[in-house]
DOSE-772325 format. One record per residue (C-alpha): residue number from 1; x, y, z; residue in one letter. Coordinates in nm, 3 decimals. Each point is the difference from the previous one (the first is absolute). Layout:
residues N
k;x;y;z;r
NUM;X;Y;Z;a $
...
END
This chain:
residues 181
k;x;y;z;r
1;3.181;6.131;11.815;x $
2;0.173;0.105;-0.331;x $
3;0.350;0.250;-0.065;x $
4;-0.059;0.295;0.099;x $
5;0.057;0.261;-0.298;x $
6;0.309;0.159;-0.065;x $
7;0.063;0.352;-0.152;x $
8;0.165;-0.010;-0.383;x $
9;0.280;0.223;0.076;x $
10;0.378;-0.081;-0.023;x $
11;0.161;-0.176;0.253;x $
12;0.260;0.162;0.167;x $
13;0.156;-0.251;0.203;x $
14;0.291;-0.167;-0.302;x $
15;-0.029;-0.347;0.140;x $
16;-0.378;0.002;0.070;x $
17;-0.042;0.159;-0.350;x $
18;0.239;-0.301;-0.202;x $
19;-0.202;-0.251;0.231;x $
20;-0.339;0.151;-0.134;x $
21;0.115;0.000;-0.361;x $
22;0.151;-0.362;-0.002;x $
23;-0.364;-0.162;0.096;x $
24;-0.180;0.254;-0.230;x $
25;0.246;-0.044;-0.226;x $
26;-0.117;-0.357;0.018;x $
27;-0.327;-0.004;0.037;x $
28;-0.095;0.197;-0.304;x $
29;0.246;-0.261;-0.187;x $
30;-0.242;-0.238;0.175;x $
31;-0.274;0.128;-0.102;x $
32;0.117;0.055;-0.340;x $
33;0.040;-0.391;-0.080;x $
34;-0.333;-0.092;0.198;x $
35;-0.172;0.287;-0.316;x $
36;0.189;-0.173;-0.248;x $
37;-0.121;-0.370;0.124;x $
38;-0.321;0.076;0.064;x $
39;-0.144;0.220;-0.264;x $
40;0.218;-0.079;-0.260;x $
41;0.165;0.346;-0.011;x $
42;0.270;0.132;-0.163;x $
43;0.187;0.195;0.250;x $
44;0.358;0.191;0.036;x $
45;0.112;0.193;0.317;x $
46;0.330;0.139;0.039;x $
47;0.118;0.145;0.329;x $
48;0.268;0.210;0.044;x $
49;0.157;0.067;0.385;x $
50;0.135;0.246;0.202;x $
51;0.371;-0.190;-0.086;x $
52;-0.090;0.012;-0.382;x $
53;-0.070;-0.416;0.030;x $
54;-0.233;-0.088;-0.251;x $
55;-0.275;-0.262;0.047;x $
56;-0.223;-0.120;-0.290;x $
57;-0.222;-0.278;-0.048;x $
58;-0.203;-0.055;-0.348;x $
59;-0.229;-0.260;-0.085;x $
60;0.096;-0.331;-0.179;x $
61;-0.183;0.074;-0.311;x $
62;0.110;0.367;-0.089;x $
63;0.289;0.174;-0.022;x $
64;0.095;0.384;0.104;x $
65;0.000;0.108;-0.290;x $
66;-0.294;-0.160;-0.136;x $
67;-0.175;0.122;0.357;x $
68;0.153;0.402;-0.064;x $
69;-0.149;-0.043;-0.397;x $
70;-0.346;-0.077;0.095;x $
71;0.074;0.304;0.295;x $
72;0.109;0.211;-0.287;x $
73;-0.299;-0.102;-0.265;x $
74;-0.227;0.008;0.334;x $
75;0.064;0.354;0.075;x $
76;0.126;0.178;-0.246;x $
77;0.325;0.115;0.182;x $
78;0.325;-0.030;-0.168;x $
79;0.266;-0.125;0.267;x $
80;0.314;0.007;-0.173;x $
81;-0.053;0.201;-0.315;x $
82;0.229;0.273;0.149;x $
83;0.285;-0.220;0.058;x $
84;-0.053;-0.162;-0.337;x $
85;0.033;0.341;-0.176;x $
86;0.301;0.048;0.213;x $
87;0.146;-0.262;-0.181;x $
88;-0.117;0.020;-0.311;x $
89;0.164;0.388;0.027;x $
90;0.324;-0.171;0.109;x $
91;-0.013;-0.234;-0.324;x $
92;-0.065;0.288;-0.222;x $
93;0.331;0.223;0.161;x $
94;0.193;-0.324;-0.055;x $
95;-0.083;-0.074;-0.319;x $
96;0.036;0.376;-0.095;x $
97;0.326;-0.052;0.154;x $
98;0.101;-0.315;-0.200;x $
99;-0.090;0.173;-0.316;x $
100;0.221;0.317;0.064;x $
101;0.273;-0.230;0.079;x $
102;-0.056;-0.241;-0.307;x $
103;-0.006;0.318;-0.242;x $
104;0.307;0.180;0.214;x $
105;0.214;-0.356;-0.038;x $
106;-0.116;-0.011;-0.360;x $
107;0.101;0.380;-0.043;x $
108;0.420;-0.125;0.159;x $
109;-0.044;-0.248;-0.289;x $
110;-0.009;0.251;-0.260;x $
111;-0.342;-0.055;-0.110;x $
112;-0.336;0.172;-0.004;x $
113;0.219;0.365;0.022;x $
114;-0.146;0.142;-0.248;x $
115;-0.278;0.154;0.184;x $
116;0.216;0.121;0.227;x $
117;0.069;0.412;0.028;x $
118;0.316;0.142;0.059;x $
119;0.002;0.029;0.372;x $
120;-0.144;-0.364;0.055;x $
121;0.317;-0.102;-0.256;x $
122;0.247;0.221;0.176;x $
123;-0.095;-0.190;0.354;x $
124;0.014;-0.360;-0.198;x $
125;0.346;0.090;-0.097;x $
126;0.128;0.119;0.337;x $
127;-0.217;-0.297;0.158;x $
128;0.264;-0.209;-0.280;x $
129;0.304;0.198;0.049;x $
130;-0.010;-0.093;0.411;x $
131;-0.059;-0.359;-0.090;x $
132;0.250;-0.053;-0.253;x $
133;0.232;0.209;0.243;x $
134;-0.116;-0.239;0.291;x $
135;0.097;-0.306;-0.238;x $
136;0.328;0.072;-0.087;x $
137;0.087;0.084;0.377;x $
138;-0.112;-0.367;0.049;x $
139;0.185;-0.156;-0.330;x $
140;0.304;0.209;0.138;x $
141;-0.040;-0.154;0.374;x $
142;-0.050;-0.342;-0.172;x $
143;0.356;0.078;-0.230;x $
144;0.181;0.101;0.316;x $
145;-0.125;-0.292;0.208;x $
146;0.081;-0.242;-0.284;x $
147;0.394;0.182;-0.074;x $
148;0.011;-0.071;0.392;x $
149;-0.069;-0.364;0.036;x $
150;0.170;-0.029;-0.391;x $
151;0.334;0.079;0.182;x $
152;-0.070;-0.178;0.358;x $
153;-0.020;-0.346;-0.238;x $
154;0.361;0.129;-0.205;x $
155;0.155;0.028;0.352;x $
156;-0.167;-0.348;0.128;x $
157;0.091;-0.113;-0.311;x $
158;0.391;0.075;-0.011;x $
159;0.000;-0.093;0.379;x $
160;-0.122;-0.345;-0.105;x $
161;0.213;-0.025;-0.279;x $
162;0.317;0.118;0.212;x $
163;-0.083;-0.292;0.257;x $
164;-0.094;-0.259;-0.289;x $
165;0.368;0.054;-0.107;x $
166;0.142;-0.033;0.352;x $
167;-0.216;-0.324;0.041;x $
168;0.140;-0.131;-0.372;x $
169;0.310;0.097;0.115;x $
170;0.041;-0.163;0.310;x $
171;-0.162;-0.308;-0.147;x $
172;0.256;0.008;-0.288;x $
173;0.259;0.009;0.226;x $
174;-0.124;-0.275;0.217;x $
175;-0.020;-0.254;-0.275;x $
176;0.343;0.123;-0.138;x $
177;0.162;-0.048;0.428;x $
178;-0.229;-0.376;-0.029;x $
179;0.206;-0.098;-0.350;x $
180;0.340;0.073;0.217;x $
181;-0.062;-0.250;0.251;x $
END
């Protein structure tokens, strides 16, 4: 007497369904070696969970992506042509980016202005006027914080002075008391 068949539905029951899936789950990963062995397949099955756990298995003598080529040549479909010009868009933006910034830094140089008009010019100049204004705030901070530490190390220095002379003097006065005796 053989299994009685089941109907292909979802199973409802969570446990009974993750129970079902783990020996499916292995025996088409069974099965999918025993193709490979014995007819000298090339085979690659990827199985995605319910949890988002991925289980693959590919056979010793391909690789994916020589497996999703010969899918692609196969059949004609393009799998990843969309993403690819997704990122060949993003490389375009960012190297029209780059370039605006390389001529922009070149243009705060001083050079290449001459095709500039007289708006574009006006903004360079204001763009230079804020950074120039930005830099001398700094070289100012810098002054201040230098004119600050500049006297801290006159004080420390007349403090160690002052107690350099008390030391001399003491000492002086100790060889002068040692003569006496």
């Amino acid at each position: 007497m053989g299994r009685g068949k089941i109907e292909i539905k979802r199973i409802e029951n969570t446990s009974n369904r993750q129970v079902t899936y783990s020996k499916r789950k292995n025996g088409i990963l069974k099965k999918a070696k025993e193709i490979t062995v014995l007819c000298d397949a090339q085979v690659s099955l990827i199985i995605f969970g319910s949890s988002g756990k991925m289980h693959e298995y590919i056979s010793p003598t391909t690789t994916l992506i020589d497996v999703l080529a010969r899918y692609h040549k196969a059949s004609g479909k393009r799998l990843w042509d969309t993403k690819h010009e997704n990122l060949n868009n993003e490389i375009d933006r960012v190297k029209k980016e780059n370039d605006s910034m390389q001529i922009e830094l070149r243009h705060l140089k001083g050079e290449d202005i001459n095709s500039l008009n007289y708006k574009e010019l006006m903004a360079l100049e204001e763009a230079l006027d804020h950074g120039l204004d930005g830099v001398r705030e700094k070289k100012s901070e810098v002054h201040r914080m230098f004119m600050r530490n500049g006297k801290t190390l006159e004080e420390e220095n007349r403090e160690l002075n002052f107690l350099l002379q008390q030391h001399m003097a003491v000492e002086g006065a100790r060889n002068m008391h040692g003569q006496w005796i």
